[in-house]
C-alpha positions as CSV (number, residue, x, y, z in Angstrom):
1,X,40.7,-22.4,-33.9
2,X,39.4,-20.1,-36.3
3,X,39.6,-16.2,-35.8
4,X,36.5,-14.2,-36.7
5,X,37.4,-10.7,-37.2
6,X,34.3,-7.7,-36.6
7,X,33.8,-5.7,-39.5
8,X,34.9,-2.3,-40.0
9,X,31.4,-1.0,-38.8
10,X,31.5,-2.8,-35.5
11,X,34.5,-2.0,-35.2
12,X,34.7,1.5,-35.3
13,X,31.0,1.5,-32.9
14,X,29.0,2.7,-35.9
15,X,26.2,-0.2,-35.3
16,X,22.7,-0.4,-33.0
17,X,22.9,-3.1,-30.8
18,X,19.2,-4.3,-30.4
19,X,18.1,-7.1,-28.0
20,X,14.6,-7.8,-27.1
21,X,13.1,-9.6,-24.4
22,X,9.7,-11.4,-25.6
23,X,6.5,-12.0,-22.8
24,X,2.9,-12.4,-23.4
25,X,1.9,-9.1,-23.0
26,X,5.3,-6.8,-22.7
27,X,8.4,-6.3,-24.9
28,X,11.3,-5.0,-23.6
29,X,13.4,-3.9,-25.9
30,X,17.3,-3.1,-25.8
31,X,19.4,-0.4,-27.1
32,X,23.3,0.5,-27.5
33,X,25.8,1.9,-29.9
34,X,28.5,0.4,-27.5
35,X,28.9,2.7,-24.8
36,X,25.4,4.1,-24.0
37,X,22.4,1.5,-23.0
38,X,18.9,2.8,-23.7
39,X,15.4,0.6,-22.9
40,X,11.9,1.1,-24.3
41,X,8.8,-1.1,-23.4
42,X,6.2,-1.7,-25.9
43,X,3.0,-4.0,-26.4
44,X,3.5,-7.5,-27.7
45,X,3.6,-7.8,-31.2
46,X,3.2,-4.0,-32.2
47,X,5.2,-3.6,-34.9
48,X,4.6,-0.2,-35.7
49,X,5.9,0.2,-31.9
50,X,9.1,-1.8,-32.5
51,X,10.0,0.1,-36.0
52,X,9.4,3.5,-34.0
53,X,11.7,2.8,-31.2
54,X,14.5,1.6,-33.3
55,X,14.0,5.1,-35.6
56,X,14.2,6.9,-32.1
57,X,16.8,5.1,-30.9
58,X,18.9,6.2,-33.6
59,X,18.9,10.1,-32.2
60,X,19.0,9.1,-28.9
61,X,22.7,7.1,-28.8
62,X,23.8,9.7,-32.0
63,X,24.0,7.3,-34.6
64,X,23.1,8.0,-38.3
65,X,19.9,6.6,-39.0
66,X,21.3,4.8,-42.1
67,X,23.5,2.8,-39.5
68,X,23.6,-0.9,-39.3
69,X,21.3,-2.5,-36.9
70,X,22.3,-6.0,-35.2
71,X,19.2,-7.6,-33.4
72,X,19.0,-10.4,-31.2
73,X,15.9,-12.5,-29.1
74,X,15.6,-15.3,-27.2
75,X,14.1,-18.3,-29.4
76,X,10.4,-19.3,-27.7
77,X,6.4,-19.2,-28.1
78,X,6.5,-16.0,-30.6
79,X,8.7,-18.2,-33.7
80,X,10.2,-17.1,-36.2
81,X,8.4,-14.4,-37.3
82,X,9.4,-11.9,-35.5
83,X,13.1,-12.5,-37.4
84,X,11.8,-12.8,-40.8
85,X,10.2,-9.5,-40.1
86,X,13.5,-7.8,-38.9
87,X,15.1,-9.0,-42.0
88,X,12.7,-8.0,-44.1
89,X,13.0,-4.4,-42.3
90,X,16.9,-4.8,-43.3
91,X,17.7,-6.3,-39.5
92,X,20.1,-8.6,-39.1
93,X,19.2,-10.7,-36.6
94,X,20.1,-14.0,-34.4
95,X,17.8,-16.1,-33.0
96,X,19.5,-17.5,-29.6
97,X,19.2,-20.8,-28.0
98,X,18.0,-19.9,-24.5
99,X,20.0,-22.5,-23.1
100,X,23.3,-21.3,-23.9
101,X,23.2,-17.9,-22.6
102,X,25.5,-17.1,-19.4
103,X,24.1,-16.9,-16.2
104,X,25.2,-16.0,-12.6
105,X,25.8,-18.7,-10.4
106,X,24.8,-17.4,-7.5
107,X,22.0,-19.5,-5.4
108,X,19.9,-16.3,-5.6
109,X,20.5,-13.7,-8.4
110,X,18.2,-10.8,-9.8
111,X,16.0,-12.0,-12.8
112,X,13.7,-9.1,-14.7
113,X,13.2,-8.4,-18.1
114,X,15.3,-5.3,-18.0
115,X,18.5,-7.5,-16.1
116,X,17.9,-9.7,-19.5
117,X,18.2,-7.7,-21.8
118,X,21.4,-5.6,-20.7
119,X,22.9,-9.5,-20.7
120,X,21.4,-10.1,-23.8
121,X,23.3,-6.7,-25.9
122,X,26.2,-7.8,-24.0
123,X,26.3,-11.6,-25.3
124,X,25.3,-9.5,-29.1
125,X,28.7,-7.3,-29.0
126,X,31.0,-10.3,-27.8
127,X,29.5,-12.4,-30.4
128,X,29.8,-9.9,-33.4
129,X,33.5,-8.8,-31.9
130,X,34.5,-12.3,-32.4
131,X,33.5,-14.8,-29.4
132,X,31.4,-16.9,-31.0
133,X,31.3,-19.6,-28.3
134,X,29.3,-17.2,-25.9
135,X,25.9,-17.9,-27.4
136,X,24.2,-20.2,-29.5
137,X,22.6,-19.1,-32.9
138,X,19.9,-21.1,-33.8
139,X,19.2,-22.1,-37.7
140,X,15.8,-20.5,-38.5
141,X,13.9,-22.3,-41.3
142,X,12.6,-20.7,-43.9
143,X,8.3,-20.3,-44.0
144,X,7.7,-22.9,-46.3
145,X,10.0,-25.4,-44.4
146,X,8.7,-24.7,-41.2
147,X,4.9,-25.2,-42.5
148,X,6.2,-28.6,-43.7
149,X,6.7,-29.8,-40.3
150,X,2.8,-29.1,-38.8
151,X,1.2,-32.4,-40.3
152,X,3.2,-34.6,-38.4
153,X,2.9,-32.6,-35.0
154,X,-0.4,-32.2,-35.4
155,X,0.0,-35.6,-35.5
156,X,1.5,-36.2,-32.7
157,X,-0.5,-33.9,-30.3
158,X,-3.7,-36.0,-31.5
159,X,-2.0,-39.1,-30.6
160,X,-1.8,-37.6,-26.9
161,X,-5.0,-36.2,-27.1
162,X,-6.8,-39.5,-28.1
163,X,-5.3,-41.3,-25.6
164,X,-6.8,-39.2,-22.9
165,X,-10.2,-39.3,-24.5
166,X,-10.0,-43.3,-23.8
167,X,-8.4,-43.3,-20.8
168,X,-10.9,-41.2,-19.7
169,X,-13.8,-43.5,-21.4
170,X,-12.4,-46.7,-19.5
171,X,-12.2,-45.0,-16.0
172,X,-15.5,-43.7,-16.1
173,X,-16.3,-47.3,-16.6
174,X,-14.4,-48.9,-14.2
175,X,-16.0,-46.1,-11.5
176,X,-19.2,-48.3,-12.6
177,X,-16.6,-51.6,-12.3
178,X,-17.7,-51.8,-16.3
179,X,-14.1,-53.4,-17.6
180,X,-14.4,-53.3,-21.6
181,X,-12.3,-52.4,-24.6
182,X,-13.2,-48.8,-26.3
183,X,-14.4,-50.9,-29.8
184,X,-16.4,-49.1,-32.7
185,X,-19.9,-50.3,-31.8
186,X,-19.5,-49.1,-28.3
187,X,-22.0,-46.3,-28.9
188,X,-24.5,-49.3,-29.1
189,X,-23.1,-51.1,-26.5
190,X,-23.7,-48.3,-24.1
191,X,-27.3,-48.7,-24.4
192,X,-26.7,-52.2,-22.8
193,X,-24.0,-51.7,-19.9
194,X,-24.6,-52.5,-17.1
195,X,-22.7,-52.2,-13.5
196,X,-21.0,-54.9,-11.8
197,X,-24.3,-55.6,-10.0
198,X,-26.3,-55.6,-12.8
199,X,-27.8,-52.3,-11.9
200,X,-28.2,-49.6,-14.7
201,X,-26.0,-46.8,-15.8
202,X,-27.5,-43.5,-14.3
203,X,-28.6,-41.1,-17.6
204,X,-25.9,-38.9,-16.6
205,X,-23.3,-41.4,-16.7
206,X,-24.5,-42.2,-19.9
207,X,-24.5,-39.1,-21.2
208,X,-21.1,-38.1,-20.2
209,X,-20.0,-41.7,-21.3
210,X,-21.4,-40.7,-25.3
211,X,-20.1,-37.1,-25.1
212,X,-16.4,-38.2,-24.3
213,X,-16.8,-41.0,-26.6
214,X,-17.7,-38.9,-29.4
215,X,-14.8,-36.6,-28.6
216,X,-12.8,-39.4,-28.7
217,X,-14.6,-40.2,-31.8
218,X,-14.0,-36.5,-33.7
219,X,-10.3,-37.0,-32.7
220,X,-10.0,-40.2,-34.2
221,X,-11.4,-39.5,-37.5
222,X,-8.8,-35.8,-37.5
223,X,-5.7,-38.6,-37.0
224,X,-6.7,-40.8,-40.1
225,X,-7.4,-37.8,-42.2
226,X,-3.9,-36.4,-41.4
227,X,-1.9,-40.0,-42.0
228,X,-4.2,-40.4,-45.5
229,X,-2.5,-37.1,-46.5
230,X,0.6,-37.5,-45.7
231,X,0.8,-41.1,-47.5
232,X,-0.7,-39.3,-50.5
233,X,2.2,-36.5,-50.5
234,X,4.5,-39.6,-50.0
235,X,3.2,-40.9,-53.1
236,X,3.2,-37.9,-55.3
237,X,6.6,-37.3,-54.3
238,X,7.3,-33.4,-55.6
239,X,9.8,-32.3,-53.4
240,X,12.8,-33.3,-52.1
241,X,11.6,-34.0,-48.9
242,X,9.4,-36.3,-50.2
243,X,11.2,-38.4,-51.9
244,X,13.9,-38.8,-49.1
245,X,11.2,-40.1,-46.8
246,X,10.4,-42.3,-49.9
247,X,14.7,-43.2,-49.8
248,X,14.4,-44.1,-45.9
249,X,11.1,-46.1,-46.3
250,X,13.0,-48.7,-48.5
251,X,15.1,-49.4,-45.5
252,X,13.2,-52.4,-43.8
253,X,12.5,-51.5,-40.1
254,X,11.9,-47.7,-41.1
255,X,8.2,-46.9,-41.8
256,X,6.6,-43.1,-43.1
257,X,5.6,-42.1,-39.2
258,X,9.1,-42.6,-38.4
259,X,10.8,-41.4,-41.7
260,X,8.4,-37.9,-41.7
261,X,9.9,-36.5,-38.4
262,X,13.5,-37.6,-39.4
263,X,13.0,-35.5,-42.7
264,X,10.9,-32.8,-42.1
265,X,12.9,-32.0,-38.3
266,X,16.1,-32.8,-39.4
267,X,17.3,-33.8,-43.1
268,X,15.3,-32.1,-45.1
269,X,16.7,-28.5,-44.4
270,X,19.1,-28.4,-42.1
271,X,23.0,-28.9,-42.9
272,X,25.3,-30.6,-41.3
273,X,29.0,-30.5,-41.4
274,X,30.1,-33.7,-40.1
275,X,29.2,-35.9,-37.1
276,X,29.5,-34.6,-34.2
277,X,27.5,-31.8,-35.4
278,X,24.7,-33.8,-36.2
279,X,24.8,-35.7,-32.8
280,X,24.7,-32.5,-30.9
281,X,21.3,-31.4,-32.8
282,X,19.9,-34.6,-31.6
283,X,20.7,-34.5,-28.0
284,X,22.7,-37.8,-28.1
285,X,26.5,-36.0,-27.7
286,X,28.3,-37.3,-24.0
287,X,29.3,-35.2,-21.3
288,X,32.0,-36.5,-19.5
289,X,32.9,-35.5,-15.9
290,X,36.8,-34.4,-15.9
291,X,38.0,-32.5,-13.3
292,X,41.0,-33.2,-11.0
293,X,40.9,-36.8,-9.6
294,X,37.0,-36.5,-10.5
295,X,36.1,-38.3,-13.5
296,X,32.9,-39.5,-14.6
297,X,30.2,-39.9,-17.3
298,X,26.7,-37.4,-17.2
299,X,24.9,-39.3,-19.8
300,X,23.8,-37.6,-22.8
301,X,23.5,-33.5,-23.5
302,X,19.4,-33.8,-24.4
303,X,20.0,-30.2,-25.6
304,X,18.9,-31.0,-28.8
305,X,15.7,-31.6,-30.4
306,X,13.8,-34.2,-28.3
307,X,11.4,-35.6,-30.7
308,X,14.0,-36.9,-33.0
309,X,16.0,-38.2,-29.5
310,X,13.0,-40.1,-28.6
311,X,12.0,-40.9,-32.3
312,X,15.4,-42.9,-32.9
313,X,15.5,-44.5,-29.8
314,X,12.1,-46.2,-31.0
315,X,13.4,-46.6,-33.9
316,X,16.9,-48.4,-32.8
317,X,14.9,-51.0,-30.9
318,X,12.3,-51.7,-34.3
319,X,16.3,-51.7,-35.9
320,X,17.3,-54.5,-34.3
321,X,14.4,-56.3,-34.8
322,X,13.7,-55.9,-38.5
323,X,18.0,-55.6,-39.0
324,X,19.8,-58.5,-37.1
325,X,22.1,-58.8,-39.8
326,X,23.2,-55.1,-40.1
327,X,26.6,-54.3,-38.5
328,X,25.0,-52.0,-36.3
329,X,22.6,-54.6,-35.1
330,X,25.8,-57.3,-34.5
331,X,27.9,-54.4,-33.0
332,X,25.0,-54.3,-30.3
333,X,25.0,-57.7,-29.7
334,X,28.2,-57.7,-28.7
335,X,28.7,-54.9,-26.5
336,X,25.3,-54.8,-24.3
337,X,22.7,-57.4,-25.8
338,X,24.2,-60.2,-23.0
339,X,24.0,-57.7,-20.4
340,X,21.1,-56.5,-17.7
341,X,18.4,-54.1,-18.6
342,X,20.2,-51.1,-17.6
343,X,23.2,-51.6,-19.6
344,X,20.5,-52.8,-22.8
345,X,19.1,-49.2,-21.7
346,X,22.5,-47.2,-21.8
347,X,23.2,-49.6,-25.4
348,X,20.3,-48.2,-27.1
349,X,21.3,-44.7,-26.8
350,X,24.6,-45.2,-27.9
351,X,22.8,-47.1,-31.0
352,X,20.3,-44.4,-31.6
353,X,23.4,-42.2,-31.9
354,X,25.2,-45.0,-34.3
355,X,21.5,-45.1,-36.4
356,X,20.9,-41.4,-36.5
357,X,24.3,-41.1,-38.4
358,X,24.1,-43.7,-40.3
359,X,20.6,-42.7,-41.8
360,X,22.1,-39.3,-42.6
361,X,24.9,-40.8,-44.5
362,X,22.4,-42.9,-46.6
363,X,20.3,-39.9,-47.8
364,X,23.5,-37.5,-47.8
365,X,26.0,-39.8,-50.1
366,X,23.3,-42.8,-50.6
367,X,25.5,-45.0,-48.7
368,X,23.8,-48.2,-47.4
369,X,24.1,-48.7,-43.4
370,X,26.3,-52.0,-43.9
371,X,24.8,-54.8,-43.8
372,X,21.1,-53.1,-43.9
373,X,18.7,-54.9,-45.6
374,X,16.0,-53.0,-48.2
375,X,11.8,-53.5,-48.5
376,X,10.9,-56.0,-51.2
């Protein structure tokens, strides 16, 4: 294990300790120079407020107001911006995965804001005096890379979105016992339903039948508008990211909705050390059960980023399909194809995990999954 020494500063308690607790319409906001805790409450968002109280809170714990200042938030619906701010304001920040702070566990324990944030200055002075397994620090993108990734969710929220519109569209109908597919010309074929009697459609029906419809319609048109321009940044191909979703598209089996997310979520800026590492990310690490006689497996972590979990396990099935000859498609077929659905299920992770790696590999050191074959 590697020992990570404080610097002199922290050391010798010459630092503000900052940690902030983000809400809707509140901040809370933390302060300590080690021994002395001080709290301040200001709007969401007011920046002027936040710069103030961390000037003030200088005087108030008798630190120099030329000290260092180590910040630290929760990571949730306000971003990133709020860190790029602080660092721009010569902050030094962390951005904390939520899910690996400590908590009580007590069946009932006290949980405000101002509870919060005393935990959160203590989990900031462990972790700059040198435990850096009591919180997670999360790898913040920088603005460009995080605008890179809104086509594709976009994307994906108008998928979700569509599909309500029609599922609303065909249970309207079937209210009527009208059973038909949602085709283009069913803004003319309105005019003509009828109900399972033959009766006619009342003119509200109707109406509310055309307005979801063209909702339905508006959406429709926003999804082949965003998949037009993402195919033509695919083609022009000026950054890096581009051209590794061009690298995983000439891997037969992997097509541009499913080599987007992998790049622009995962490969394209974040960095990796070895395996393990990138499994974690994903979700797709065990957790095994050891304890005394006790031993057990949980299943996967899922702490990781669950649109690239659910991505590649898509994307291990459409493997074995378009890859029967790869050795991660054979090394399947051994171990779980011959089995029943729940061991295929259970398989399939364990491949996802297999895939996900060997895809980094490929656009890391340009090393071919063996046995893979390429797109004419």
């Amino acid at each position: 294990m590697t020992a990570v020494l404080p610097s002199k500063d922290i050391a010798n308690g010459l630092v503000l300790y900052m940690a902030m607790e983000l809400s809707n319409k509140k901040w809370k906001l933390g302060f300590s120079n080690g021994s002395k805790v001080r709290q301040v409450t200001i709007e969401s968002g007011d920046w002027v407020a936040l710069t103030g109280a961390v000037k003030q809170a200088h005087g108030k714990l008798g630190l120099a107001p030329d000290c260092q200042v180590y910040s630290c938030y929760e990571a949730g619906r306000d971003g990133f911006w709020v860190h790029r701010a602080l660092h721009a304001a010569g902050i030094n920040n962390r951005v904390i995965d939520s899910s690996s702070i400590e908590v009580n566990r007590r069946r009932r324990r006290a949980k405000t804001d101002s509870v919060d944030v005393h935990a959160l200055l203590r989990l900031l002075q462990r972790y700059l005096g040198g435990e850096r397994g009591v919180m997670s620090v999360v790898r913040v993108p920088t603005a460009e890379e995080e605008d890179r990734r809104r086509l594709h969710r976009e994307r994906e929220r108008l998928l979700k979105e569509r599909g309500a519109h029609s599922a609303r569209v065909k249970s309207l109908l079937v209210v009527q016992g009208i059973r038909i597919s949602l085709g283009r010309d069913f803004g003319a074929q309105l005019e003509r339903l009828q109900g399972a009697r033959g009766e006619a459609l009342g003119e509200d029906a109707k109406a509310e039948l055309r307005r979801e419809y063209e909702r339905y319609q508006l959406v429709h048109e926003q999804i082949k508008t965003l998949e037009a321009e993402q195919k033509r940044r695919a083609q022009r191909a000026d950054h890096q990211t581009l051209r590794q979703i061009n690298q995983l598209m000439l891997l037969k089996g992997v097509g541009w909705q499913s080599s987007w997310p992998l790049v622009m979520e995962f490969f394209g800026w974040r960095e990796f050390n070895n395996r393990r590492e990138l499994g974690a990310c994903a979700g797709l690490t065990p957790t095994p059960y050891d304890s005394g006689a006790s031993r057990r497996e949980q299943g996967i972590s899922k702490a990781g980023n669950r649109r690239i979990r659910r991505l590649l396990v898509e994307l291990s099935w459409f493997w074995l399909r378009y890859q029967p000859k790869s050795a991660l498609s054979q090394w399947f077929g051994r171990r779980f194809a011959q089995g029943g659905k729940r061991l295929r299920r259970i398989g399939i992770v364990a491949l996802a995990r297999k895939l996900l790696i060997a895809l980094w590999r490929y656009l890391k050191d340009g090393v071919l999954p063996e046995g893979a074959a390429l797109t004419a």
